[in-house]
C-alpha positions in Angstrom: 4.9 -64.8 -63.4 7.5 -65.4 -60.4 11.2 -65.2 -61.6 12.7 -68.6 -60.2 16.3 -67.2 -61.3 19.0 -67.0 -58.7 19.6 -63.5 -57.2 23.3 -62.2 -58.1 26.0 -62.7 -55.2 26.6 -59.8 -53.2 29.9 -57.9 -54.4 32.8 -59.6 -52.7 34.3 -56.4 -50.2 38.0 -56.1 -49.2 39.5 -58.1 -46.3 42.5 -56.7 -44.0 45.2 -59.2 -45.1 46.3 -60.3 -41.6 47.2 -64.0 -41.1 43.9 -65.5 -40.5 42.3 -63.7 -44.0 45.9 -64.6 -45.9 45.3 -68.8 -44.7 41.5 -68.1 -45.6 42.7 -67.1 -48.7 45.0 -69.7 -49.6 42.2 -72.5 -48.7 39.8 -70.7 -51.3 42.9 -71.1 -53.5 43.7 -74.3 -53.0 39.6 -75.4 -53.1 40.0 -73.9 -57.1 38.7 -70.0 -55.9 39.9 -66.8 -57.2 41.5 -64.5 -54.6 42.5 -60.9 -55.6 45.6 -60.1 -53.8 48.5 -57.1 -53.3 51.9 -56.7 -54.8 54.2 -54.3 -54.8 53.1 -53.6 -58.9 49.0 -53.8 -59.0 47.0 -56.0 -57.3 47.0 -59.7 -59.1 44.0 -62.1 -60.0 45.0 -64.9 -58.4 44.1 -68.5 -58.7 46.1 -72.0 -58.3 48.5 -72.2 -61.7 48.3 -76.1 -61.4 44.6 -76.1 -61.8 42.7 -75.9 -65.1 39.4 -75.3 -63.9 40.7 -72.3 -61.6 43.0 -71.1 -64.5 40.2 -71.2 -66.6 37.6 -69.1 -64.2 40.6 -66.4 -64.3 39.8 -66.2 -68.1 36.3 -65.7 -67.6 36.2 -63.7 -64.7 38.3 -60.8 -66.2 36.5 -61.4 -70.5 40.6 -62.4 -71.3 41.3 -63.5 -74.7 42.7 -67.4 -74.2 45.6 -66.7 -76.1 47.4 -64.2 -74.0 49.3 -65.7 -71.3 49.5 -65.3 -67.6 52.6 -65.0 -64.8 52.8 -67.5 -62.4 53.8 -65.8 -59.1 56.4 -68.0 -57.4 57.6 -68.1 -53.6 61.4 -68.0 -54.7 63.9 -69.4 -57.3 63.7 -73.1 -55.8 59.9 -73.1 -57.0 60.6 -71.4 -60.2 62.8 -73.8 -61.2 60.4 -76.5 -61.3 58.7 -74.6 -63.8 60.9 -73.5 -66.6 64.8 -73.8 -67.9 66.8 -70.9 -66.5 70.3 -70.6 -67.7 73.5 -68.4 -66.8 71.5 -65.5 -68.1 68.3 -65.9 -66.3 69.6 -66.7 -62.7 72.0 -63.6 -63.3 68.8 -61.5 -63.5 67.1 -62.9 -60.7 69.7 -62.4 -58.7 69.3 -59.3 -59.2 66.1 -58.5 -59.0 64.1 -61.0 -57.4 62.2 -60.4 -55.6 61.2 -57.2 -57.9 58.4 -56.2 -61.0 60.8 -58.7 -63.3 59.2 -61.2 -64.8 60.9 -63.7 -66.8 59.7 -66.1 -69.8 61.4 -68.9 -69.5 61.5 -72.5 -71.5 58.6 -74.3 -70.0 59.9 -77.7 -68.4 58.7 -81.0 -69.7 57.2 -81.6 -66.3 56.0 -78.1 -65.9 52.8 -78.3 -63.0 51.5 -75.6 -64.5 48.6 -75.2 -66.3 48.7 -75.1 -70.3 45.9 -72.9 -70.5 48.1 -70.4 -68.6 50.9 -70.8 -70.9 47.9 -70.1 -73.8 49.6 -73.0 -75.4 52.8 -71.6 -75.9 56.0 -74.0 -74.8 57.3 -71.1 -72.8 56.0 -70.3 -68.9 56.0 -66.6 -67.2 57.2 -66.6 -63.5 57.7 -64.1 -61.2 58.9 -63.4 -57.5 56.7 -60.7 -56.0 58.2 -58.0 -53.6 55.5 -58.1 -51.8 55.0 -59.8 -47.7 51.2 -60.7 -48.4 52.0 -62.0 -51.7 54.9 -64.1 -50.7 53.0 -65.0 -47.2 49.8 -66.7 -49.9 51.9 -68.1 -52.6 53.7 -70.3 -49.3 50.2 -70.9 -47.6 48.8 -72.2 -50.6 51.9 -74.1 -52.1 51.6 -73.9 -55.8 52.5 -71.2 -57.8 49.4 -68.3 -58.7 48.5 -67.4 -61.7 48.0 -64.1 -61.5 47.0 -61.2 -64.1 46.0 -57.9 -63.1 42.8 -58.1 -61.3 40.5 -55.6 -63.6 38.5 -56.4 -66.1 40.6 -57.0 -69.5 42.0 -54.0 -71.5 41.0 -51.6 -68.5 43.4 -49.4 -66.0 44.7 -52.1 -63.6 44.0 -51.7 -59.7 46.8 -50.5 -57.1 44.5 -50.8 -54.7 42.0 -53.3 -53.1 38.6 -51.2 -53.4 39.5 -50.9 -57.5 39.5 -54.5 -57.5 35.9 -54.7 -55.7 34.7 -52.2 -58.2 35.7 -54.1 -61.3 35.7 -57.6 -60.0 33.8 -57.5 -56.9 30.7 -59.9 -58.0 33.2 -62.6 -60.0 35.7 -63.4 -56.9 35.7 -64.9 -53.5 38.3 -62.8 -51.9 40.1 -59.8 -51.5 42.7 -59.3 -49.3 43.8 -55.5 -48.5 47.4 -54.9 -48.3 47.0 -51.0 -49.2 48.0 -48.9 -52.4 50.5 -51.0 -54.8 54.3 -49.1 -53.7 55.2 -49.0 -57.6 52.0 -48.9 -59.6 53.3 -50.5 -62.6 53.6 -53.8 -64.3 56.2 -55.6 -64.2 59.2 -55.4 -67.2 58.8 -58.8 -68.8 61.9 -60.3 -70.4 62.2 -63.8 -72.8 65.3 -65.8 -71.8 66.3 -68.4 -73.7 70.0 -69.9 -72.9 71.9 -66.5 -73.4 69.4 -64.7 -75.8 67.4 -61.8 -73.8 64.4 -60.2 -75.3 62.3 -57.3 -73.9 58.9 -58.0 -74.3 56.6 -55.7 -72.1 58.3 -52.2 -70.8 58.3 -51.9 -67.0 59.9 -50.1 -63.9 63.5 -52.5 -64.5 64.8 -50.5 -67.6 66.9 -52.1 -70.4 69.8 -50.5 -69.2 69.7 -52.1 -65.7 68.9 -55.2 -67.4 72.0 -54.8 -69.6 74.3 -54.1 -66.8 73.5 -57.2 -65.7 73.4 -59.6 -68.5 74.5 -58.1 -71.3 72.7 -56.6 -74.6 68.9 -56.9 -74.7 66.9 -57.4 -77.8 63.7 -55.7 -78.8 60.7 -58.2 -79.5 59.3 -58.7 -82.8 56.3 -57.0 -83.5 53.3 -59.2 -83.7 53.4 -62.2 -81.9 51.7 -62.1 -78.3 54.3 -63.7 -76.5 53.5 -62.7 -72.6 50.9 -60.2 -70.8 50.8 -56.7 -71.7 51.5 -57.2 -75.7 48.2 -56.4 -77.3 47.1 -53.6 -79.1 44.8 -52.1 -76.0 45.9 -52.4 -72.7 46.0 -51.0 -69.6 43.1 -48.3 -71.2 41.0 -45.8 -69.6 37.5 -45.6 -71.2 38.4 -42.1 -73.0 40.9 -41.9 -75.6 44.2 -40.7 -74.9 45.8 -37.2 -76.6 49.1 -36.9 -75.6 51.7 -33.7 -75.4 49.1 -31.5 -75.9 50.1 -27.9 -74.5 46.7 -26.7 -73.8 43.4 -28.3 -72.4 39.7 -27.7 -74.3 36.5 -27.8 -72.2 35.5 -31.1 -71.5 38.6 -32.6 -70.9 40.3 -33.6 -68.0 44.4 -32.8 -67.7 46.2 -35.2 -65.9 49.8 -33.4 -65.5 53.5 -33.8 -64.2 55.4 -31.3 -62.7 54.9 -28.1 -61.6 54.1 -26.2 -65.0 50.7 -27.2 -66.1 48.3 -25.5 -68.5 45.6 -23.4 -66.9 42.5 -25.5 -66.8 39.4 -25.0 -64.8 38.2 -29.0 -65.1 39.0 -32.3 -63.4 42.9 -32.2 -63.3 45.5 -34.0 -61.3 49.2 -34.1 -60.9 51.0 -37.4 -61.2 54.0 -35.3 -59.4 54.1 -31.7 -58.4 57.6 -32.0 -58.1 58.3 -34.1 -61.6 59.3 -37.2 -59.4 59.3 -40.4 -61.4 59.1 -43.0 -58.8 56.0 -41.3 -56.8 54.9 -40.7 -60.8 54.7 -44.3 -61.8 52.9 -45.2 -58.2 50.0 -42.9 -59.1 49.8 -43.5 -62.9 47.2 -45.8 -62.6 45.2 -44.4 -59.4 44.9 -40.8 -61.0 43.6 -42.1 -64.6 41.1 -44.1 -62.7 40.1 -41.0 -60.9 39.6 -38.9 -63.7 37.9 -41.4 -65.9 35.5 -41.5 -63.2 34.6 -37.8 -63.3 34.8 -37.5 -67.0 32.1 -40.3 -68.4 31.7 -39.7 -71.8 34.0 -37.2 -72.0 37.5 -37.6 -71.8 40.7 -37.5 -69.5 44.4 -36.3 -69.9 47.9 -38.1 -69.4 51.6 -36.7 -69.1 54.7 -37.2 -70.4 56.5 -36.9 -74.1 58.0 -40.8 -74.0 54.9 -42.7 -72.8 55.0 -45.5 -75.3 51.7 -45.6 -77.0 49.6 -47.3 -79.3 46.4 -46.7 -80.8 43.5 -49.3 -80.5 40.0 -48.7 -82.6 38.3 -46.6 -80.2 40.8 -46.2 -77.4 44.3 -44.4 -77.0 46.5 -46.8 -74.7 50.3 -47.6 -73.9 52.7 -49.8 -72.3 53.8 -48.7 -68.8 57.6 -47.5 -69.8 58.6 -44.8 -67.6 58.3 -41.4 -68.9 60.9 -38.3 -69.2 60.6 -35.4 -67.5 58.7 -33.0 -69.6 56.4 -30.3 -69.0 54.3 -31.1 -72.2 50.7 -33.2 -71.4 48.5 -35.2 -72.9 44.6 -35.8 -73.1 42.2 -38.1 -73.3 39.5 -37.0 -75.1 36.0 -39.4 -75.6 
């Protein structure tokens, strides 16, 4: 019997975002398409905030619950503005950080463009400025804010580079623009402000004291409710489970370290840091635990640092991207 079914679409490959592939990009966008693009965190999902249908295909391509919420990347203040009530407090913050991995949740305007479904309901919106020249070059071509979550499949290790987005998400796209490795590697802090009230409600690169010094205290979110991106129980997860601090490695693990004082191991192993560096740290966070899940199927892989903030999910160890101490301790993940 002949199968009459439609052959799959070849996997979508990485384009070199010059100006011609960033104003192909933005059409596809505009036309309702999903575009993967670079920022200076990971590279985003992107597809027109103002349009359900596209909004919705984000949801889908990626197996996202409908209830968490997704940022709208925005070209500047002027267009975030139009989206959501920002007070003393908020355009304090911006000013300091935008554009930068701060993103804030703000009231969502009555006449808000962008699409509920991105909101997942909620009568709050998430905007953010990327620091980023393709980013801000598409969001302008395109002239709507993105909607843009991580551009990996949900609850895995999110891409810093264009070629982890085609392995993921290559067949459920129509675009990927190539602006190299992410320069920070990790998702943006994510703040609720409401008049003069500041929560933290997703750890990032912009601590709570640097948020403080700028607007005052900051409070800590309730536990439970999933207000933005980033608050559910497993996210951001390699396939293996994660030990962490662990002061030794056992066969069949993989060590992923910091510093220059590492157990002996004779596995898969990399350094996030030889030198303990933070910044260069947090850039290949993501990168390396790809890496080593890769040569560790079934098996397991191994993380660094005695303040990673983590929570434990039914099968999987994960955590939210805070930046880590120094610390010569390590951690594992073990299958």
């Amino acid at each position: 019997m002949t199968d009459l079914s439609s052959p799959s679409p070849p996997p979508v490959l990485p384009v070199l975002a010059d100006q011609d592939a960033i104003g192909r990009a933005a059409g596809l966008l505009r036309d309702g398409g999903l575009v993967a693009f670079p920022t200076e965190t990971v590279y985003g999902l992107g597809a027109d905030a103002t349009n359900d249908a596209a909004v919705a295909r984000i949801f889908e391509a990626k197996g996202r619950p409908q209830f968490n919420p997704l940022i709208s990347h925005v070209s500047g203040v002027d267009m975030a503005e139009t989206l959501g009530d920002m007070g003393e407090a908020a355009r304090k913050l911006v000013q300091a950080f935008w554009p930068g991995p701060l993103t804030l949740v703000l009231p969502r305007r009555a006449d808000c463009a962008v699409s509920l479904l991105a909101s997942a309901g909620l009568d709050t919106v998430a905007v953010r400025m990327p620091d980023h020249a393709t980013a801000q070059a598409l969001i302008r071509r395109t002239g709507h804010p993105l909607a843009a979550p991580s551009a990996n499949p949900s609850g895995g290790v999110s891409p810093t580079t264009a070629q982890h987005v085609a392995d993921g998400l290559g067949d459920r796209l129509d675009m990927i623009l190539d602006g190299g490795p992410c320069r920070v590697g990790l998702e943006s802090t994510v703040i609720a402000v409401d008049g003069d009230r500041v929560r933290l409600l997703r750890p990032g690169t912009i601590t709570r004291a640097a948020l403080e010094a700028v607007c005052g205290p900051v409070e800590t979110a309730a536990p439970g409710a999933i207000e933005a991106p980033g608050m559910m129980a497993s996210h951001y997860a390699p396939n293996a489970r994660v030990r962490l601090n662990a002061t030794s490695v056992t066969p069949g693990e993989a060590l992923l370290a910091l510093g220059p004082d590492v157990p002996a191991h004779q596995g898969p192993m990399a350094n996030l840091s030889v030198t303990g560096d933070l910044v260069e740290a947090a850039a290949n966070l993501f990168a390396m635990l790809r890496t080593l899940d890769a040569q560790t199927p079934g098996r397991g892989t191994s993380a660094v640092g005695s303040t990673w903030s983590v929570r434990r999910g039914s099968d999987r160890s994960t955590g939210s991207t805070s930046t880590p101490a120094r610390s010569k301790s390590v951690a594992k993940l073990a299958s």
